[in-house]
Backbone as CSV, one residue per row, in Angstrom:
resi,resn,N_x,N_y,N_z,CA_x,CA_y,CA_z,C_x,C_y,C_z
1,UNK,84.755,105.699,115.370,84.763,106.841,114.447,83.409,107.532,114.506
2,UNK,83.787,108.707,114.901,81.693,109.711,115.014,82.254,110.028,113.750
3,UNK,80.443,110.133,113.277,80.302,110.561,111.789,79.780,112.179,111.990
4,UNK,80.472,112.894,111.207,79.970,114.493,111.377,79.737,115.178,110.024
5,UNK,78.387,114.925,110.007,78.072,114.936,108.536,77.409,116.586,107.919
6,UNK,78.071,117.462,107.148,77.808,118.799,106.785,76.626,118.604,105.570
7,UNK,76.129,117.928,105.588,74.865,117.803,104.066,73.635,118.028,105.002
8,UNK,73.163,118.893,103.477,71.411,118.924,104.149,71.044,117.287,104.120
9,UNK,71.476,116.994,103.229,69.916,115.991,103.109,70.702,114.432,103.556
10,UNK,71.447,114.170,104.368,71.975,113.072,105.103,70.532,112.447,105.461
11,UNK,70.775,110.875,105.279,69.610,110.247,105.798,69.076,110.737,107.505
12,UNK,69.649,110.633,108.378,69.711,110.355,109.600,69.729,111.991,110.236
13,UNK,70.958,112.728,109.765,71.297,114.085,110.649,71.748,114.801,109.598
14,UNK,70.614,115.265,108.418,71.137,116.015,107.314,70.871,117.266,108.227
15,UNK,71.492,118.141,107.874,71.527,119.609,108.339,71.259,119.657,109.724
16,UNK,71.984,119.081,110.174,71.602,119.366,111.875,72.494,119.997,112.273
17,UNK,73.601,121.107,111.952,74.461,121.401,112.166,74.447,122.985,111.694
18,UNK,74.261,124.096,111.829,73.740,125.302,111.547,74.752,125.848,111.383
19,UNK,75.522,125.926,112.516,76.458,126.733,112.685,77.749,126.429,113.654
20,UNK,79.150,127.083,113.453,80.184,126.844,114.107,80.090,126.052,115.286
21,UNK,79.611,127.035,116.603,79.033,126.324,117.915,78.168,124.642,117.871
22,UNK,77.362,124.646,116.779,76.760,123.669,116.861,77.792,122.330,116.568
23,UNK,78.812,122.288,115.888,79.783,121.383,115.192,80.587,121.500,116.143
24,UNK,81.015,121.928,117.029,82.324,122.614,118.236,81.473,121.454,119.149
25,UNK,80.215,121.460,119.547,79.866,121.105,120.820,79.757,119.370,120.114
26,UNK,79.082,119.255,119.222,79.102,118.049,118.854,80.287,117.006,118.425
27,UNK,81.306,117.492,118.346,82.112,116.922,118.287,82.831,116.804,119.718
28,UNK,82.462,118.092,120.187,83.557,117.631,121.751,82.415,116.916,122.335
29,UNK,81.670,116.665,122.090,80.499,115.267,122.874,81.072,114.500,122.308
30,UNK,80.867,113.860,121.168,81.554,112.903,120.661,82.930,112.439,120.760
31,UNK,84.218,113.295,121.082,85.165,112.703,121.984,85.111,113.003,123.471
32,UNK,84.489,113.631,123.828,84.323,112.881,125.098,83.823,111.676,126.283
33,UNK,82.860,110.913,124.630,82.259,109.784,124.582,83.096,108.936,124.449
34,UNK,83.781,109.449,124.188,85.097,108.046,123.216,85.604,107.970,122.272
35,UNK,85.532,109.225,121.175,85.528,108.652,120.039,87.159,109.042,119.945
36,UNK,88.179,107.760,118.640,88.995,107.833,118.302,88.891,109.055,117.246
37,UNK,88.795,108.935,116.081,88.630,110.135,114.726,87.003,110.334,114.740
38,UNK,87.147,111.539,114.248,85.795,112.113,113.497,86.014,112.191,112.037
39,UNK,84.808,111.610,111.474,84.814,111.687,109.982,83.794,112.823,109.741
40,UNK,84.526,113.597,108.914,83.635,114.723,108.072,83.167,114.466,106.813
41,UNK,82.542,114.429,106.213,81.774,114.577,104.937,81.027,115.583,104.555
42,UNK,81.445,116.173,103.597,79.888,117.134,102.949,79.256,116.804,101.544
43,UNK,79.364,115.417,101.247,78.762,114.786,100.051,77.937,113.608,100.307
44,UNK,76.418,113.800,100.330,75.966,113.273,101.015,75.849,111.882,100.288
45,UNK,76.424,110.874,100.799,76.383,109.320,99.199,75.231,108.226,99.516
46,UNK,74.017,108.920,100.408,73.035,107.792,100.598,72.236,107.293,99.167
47,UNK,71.261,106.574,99.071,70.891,105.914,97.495,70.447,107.378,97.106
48,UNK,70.068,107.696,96.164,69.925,108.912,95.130,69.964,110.668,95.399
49,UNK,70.719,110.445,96.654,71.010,111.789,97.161,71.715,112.861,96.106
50,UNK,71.302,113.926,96.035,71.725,114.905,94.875,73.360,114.828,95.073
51,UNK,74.083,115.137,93.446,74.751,115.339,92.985,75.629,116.890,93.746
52,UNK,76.532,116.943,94.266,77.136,117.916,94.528,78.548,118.316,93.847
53,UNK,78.759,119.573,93.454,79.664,120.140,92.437,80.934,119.936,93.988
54,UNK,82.462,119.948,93.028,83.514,119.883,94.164,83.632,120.833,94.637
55,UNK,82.881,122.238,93.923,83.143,123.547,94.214,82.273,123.654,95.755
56,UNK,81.662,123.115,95.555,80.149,123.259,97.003,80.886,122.032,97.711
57,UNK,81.386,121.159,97.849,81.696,120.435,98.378,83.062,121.206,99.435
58,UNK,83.968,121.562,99.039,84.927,122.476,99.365,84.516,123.239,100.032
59,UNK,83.462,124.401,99.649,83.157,125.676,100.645,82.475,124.771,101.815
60,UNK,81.569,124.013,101.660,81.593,122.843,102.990,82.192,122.543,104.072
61,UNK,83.375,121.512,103.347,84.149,120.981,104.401,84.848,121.260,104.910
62,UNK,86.017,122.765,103.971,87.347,123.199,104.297,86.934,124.068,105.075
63,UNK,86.450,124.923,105.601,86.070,125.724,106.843,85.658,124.704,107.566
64,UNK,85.261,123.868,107.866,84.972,123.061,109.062,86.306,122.238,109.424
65,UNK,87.105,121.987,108.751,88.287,121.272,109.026,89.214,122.530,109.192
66,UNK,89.315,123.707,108.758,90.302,124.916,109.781,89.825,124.898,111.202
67,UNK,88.213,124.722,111.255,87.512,124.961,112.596,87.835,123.732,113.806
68,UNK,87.697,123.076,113.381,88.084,121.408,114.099,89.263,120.997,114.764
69,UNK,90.418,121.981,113.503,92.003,121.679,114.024,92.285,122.828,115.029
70,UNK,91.888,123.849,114.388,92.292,125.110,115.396,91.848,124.573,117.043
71,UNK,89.961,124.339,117.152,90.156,123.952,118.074,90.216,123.011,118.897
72,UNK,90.165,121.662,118.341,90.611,120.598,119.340,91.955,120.142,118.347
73,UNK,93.642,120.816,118.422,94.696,120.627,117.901,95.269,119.072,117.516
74,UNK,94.920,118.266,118.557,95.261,116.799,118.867,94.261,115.887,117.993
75,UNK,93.436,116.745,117.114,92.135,115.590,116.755,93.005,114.563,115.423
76,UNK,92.380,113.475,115.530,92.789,112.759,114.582,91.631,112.964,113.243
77,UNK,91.201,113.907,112.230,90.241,113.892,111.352,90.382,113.198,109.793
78,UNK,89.143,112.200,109.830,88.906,111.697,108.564,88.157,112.723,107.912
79,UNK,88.253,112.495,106.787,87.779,112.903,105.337,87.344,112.646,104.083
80,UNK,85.560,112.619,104.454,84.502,111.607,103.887,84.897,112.147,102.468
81,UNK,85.283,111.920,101.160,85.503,112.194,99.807,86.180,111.207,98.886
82,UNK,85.629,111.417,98.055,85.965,110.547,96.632,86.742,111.694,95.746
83,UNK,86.976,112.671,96.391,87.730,113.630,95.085,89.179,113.902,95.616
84,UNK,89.879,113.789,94.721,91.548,114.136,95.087,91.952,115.616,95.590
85,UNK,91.162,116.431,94.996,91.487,117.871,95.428,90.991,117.893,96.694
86,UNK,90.059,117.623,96.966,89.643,118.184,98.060,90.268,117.055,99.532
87,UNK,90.569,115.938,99.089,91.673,115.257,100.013,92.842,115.848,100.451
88,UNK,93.509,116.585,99.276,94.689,117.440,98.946,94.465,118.504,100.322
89,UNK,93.687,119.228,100.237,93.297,120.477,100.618,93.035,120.368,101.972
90,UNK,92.341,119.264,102.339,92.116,118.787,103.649,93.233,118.452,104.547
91,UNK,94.109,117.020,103.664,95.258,117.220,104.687,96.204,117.885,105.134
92,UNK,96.584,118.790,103.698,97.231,120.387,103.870,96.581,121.217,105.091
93,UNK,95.140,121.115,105.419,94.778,121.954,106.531,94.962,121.333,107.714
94,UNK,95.281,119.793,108.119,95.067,119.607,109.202,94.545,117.946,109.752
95,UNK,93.560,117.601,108.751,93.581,116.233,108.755,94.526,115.020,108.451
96,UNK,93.995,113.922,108.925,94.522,113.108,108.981,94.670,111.639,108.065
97,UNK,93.197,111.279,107.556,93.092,110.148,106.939,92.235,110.340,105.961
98,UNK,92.281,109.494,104.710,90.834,109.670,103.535,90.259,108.434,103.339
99,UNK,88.865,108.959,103.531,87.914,108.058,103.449,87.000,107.780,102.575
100,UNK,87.320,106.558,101.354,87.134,107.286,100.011,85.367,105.678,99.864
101,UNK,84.654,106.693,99.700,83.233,105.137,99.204,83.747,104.588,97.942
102,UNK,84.719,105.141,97.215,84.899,104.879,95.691,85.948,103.908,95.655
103,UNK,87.031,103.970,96.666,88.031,102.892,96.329,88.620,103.601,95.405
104,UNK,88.914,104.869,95.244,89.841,105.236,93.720,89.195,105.511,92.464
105,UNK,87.765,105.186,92.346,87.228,104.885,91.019,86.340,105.688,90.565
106,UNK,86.307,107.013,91.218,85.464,107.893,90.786,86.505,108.973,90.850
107,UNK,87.898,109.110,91.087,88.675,109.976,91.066,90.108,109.133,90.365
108,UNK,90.564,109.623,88.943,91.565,108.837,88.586,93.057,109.083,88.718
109,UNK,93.327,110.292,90.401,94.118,111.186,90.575,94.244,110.675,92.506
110,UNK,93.088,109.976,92.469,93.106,109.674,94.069,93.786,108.832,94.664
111,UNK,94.510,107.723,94.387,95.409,107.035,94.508,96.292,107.286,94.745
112,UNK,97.084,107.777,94.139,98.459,108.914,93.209,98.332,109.847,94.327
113,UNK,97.498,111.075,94.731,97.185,111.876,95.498,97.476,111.255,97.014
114,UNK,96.810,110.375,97.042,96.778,109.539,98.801,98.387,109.140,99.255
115,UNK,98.751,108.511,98.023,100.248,108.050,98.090,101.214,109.240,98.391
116,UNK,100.714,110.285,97.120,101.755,111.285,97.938,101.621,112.427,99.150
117,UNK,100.958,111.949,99.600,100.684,112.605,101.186,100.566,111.773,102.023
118,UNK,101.285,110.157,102.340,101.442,109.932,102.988,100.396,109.355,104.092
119,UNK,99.109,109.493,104.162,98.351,109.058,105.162,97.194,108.084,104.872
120,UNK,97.131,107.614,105.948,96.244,106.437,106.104,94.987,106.296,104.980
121,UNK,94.533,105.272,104.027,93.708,105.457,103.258,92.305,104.130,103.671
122,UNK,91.135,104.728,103.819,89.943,103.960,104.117,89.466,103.414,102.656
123,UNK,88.992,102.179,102.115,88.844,102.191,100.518,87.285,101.337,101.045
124,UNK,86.589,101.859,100.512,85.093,100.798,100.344,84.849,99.947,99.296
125,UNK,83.909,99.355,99.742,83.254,98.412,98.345,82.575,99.431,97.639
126,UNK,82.130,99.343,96.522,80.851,100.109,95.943,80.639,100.377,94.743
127,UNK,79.866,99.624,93.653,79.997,99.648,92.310,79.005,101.432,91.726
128,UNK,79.489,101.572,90.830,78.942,102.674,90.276,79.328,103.832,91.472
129,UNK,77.841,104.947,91.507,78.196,105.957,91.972,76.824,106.060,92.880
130,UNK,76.690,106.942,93.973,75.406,107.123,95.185,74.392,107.515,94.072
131,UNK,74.799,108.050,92.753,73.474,108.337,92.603,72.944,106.645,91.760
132,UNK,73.538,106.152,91.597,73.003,104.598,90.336,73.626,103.092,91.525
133,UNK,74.116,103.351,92.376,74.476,102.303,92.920,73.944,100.816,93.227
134,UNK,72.505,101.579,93.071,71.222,100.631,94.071,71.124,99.997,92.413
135,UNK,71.663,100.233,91.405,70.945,99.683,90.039,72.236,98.319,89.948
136,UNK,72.856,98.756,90.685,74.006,97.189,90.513,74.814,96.177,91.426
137,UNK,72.987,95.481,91.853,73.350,94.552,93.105,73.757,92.919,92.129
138,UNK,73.896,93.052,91.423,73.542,91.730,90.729,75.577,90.963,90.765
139,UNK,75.262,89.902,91.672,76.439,89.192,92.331,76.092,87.634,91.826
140,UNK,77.137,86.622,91.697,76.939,85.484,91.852,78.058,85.122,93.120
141,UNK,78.882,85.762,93.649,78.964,85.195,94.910,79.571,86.732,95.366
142,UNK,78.352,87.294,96.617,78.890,88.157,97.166,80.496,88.674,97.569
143,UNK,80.262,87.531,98.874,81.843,87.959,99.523,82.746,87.699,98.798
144,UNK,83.204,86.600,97.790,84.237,86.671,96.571,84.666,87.569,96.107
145,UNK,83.200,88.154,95.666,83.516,89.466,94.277,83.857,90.752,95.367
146,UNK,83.433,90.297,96.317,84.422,91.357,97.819,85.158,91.543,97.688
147,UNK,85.929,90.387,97.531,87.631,89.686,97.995,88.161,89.867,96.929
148,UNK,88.095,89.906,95.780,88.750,90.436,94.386,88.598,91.612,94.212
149,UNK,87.605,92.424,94.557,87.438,93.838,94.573,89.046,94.349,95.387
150,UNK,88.965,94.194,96.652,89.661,94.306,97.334,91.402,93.724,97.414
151,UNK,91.559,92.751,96.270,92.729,92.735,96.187,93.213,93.436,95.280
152,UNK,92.593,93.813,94.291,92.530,94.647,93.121,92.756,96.303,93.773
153,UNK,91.999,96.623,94.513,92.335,98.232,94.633,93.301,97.945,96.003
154,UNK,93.329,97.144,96.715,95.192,97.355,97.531,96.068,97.041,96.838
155,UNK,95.955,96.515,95.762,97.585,96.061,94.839,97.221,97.622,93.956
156,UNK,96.565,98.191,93.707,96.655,99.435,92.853,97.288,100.465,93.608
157,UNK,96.731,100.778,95.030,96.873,101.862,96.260,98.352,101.264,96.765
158,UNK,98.676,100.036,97.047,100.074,99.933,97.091,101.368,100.374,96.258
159,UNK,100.548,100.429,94.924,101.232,100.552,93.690,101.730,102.398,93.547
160,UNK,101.009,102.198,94.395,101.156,104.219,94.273,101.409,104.738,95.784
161,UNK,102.272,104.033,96.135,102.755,104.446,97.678,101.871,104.534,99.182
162,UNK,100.696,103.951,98.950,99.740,103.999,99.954,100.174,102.257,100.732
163,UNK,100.652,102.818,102.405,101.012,101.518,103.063,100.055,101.165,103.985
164,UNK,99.098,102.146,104.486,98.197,102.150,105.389,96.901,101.978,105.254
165,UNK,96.396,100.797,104.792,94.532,100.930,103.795,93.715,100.361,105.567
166,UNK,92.903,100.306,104.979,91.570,100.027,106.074,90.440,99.702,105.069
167,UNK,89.894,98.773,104.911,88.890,98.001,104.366,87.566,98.620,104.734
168,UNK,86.423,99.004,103.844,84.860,98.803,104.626,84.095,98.371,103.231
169,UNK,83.791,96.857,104.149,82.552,96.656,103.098,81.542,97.407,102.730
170,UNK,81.335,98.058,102.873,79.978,99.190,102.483,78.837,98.912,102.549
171,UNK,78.701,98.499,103.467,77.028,97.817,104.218,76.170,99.395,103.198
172,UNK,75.012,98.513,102.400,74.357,100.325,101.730,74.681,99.875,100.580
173,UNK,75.512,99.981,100.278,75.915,100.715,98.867,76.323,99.577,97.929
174,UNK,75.342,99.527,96.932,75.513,98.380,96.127,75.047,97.415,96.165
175,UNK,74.084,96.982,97.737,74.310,96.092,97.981,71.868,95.886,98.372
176,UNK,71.797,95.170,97.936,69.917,94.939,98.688,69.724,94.912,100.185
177,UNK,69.262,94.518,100.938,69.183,94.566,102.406,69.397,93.129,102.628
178,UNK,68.917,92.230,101.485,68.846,90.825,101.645,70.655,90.614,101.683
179,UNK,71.617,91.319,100.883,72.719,91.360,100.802,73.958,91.672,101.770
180,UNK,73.199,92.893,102.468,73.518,93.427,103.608,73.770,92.377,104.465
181,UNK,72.664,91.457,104.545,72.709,90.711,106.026,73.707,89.659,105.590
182,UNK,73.520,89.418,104.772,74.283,87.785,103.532,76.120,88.261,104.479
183,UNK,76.099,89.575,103.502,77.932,90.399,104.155,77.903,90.461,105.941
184,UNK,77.319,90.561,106.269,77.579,90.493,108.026,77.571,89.167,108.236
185,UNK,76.389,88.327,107.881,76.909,87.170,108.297,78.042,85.983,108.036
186,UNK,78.914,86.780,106.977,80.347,85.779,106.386,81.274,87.045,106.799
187,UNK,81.121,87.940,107.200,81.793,89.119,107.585,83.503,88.979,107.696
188,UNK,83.461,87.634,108.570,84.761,87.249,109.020,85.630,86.734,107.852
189,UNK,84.918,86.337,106.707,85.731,86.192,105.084,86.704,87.254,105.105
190,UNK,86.053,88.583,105.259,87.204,89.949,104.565,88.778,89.655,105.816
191,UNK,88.281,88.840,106.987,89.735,89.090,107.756,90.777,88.453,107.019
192,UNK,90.578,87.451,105.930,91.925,87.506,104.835,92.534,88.080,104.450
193,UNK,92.424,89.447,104.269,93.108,90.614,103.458,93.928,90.986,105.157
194,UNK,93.973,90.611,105.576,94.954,91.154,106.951,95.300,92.345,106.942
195,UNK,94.123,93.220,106.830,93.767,94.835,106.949,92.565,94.867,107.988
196,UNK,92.455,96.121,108.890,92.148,96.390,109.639,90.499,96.691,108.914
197,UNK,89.516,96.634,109.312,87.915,96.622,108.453,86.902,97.701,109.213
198,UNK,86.411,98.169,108.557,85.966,99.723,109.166,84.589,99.119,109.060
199,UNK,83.457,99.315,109.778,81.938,98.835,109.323,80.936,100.144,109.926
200,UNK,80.863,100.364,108.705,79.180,101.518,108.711,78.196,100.396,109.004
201,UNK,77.180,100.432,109.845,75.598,100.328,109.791,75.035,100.848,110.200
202,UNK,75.720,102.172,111.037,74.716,102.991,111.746,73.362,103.685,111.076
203,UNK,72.377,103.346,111.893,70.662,103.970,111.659,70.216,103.813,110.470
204,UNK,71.507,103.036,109.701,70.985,102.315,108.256,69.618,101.757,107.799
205,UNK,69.218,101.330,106.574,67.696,100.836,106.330,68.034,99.529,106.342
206,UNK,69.039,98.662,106.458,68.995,97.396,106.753,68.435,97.157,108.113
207,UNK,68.563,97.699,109.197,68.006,98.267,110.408,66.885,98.499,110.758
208,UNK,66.675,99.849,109.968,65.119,100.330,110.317,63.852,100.087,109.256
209,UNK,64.329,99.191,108.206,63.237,98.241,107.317,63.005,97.201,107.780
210,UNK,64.014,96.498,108.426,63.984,95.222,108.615,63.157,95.171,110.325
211,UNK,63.360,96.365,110.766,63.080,96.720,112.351,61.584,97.427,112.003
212,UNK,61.043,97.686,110.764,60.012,98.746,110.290,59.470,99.895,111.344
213,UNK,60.670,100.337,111.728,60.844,101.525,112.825,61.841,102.860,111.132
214,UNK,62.152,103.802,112.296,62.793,104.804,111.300,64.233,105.608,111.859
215,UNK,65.279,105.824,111.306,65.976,105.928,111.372,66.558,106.591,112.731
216,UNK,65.807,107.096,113.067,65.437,107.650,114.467,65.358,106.620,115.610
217,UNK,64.952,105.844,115.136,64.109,104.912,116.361,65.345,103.304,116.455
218,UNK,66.590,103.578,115.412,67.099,102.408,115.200,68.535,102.221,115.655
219,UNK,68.256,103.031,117.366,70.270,102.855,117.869,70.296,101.776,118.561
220,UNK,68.948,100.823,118.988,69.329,99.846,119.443,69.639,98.818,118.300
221,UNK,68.997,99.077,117.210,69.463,97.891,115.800,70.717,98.094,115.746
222,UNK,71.079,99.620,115.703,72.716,99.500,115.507,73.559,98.780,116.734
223,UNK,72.860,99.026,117.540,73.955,98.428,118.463,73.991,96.722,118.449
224,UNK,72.930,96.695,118.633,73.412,94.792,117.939,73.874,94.364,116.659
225,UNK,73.997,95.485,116.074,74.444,94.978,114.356,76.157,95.493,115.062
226,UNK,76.273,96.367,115.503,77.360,96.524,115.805,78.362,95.453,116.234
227,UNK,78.044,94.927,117.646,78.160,93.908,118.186,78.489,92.751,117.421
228,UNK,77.725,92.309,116.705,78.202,91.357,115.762,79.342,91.336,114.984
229,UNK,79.436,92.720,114.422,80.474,93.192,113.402,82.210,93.288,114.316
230,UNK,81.703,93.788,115.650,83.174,92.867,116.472,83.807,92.156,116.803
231,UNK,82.872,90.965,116.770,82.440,89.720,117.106,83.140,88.742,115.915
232,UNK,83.273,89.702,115.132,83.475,88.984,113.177,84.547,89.926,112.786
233,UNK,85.218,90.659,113.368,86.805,91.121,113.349,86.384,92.446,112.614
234,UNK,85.560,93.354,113.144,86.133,94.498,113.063,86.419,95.153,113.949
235,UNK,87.463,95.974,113.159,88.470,97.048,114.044,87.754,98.484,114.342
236,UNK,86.969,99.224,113.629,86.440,100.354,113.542,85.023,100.333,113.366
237,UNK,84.755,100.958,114.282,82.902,101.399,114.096,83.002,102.910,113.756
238,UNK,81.570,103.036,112.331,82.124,104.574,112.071,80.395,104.525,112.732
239,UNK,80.387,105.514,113.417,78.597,105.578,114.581,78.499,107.072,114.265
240,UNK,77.134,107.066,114.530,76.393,108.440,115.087,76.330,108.604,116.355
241,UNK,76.544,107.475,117.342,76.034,107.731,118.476,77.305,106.431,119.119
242,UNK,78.386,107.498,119.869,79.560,107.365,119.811,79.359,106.572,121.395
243,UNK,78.615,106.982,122.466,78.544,106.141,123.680,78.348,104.832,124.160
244,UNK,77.482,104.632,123.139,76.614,103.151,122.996,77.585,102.542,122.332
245,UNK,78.330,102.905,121.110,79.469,102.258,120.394,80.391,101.736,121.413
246,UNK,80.818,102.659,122.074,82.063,102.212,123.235,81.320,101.503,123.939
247,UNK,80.563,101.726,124.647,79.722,100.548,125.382,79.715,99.250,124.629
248,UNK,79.947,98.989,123.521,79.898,97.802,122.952,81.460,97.415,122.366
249,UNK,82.057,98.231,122.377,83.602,98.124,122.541,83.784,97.741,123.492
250,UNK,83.782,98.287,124.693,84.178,97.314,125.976,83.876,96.278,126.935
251,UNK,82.606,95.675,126.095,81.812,94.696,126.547,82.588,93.535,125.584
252,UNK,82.568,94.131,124.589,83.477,93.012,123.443,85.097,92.591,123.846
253,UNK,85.644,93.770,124.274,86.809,93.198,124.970,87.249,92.483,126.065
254,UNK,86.303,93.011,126.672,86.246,92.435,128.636,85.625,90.993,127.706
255,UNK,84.903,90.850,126.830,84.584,88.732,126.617,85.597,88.060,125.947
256,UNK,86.178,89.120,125.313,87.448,88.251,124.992,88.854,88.227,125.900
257,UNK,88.650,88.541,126.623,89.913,88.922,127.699,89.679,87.791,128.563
């Protein structure tokens, strides 16, 4: 999954994207690298990144998702949001899947919404909201309170006609760096839920703190954090840097083959 992110202030590639041409070429790099879906977002949910109205969120994304379908017709597009309308609006234009950090819980219409349109739903871990998240790491057993999280919002999302979920622990969000590593290394716990597991770590600060390099400097961290995360049953890498990903997709398969 390439991440194609419309926010100024994205950790990694806030505003790198100016204009039409610039999003046209970057994405046809990115599937021509390999990539299965592109995820769009225009809400940027890193730790205390500003607050964006749905109204600005919308003039955002929905011109970039007319732009995307018109011209590559065949694309499979995710749709980085926690809000029901603008899920609504998206798959009405053209996309394909929602990709929610909230799990349902910052939208009390998103569930309900996902169910009745039918398509594939991504649900994360993640207590509170991007802007207070980092204030509620406090666990007595990580991957547990995972695993109840997670049976809890697929018996809800089932409950409302959603057959297709995809799991992501939410490496980030919620979670300390000391925590981060704790969840990769029991990683293979979440393959209980016998759902397919999506894993963000790309150019993350578990990465480039722990690497005391900068977000810039950290695609080889991702790629061994990557690696691991295949290694420990995941199905989906959501990357910035879609070549090196496949490169580690097919190194992972050719060892298990």
């Amino acid at each position: 999954m390439g991440i194609l992110n419309l926010t100024p202030d994205s950790f990694y590639d806030g505003g790198s994207y100016k204009n039409e041409q610039d999003i046209i070429t970057q994405v046809e790099s990115m599937l021509n690298e390999g990539a299965t879906f592109i995820d769009v977002g225009a809400y940027s949910s890193r730790p205390d990144a500003d607050h964006v109205s749905e109204a600005e969120e919308l003039a955002r994304i929905l011109p970039v998702v007319d732009l995307l379908i018109n011209t590559f017709p065949n694309l499979i597009l995710s749709i980085d949001t926690f809000r029901s309308r603008i899920a609504k609006l998206c798959i009405e234009a053209g996309a394909s899947i929602i990709n929610d950090i909230s799990a349902g819980q910052l939208d009390p219409l998103m569930l309900e919404t996902v169910g009745a349109l039918k398509v594939p739903y991504i649900m994360m871990h993640m207590r509170g909201t991007p802007q207070n998240m980092q204030k509620h790491t406090d666990y007595n057993d990580l991957l547990k309170e995972l695993l109840f999280y997670f049976s809890e919002r697929m018996a809800l999302a089932r409950q409302h006609g959603i057959t297709d979920i995809i799991i992501d622990p939410g490496f980030g969000f919620s979670k300390t760096r000391e925590q981060n590593f704790e969840l990769l290394n029991k990683l293979e716990l979440l393959n209980i839920t016998e759902l397919p597991m999506l894993v963000g770590v790309s150019r993350k600060s578990m990465i480039y703190k722990t690497l005391e390099n900068t977000p810039q400097e950290a695609l080889n961290g991702t790629t061994v954090l990557n690696t691991v995360s295949l290694q420990k049953g995941a199905s989906i890498l959501r990357v910035h840097d879609v070549k090196e990903a496949m490169e580690c997709i097919t190194l992972i398969t050719a060892l298990k083959h």
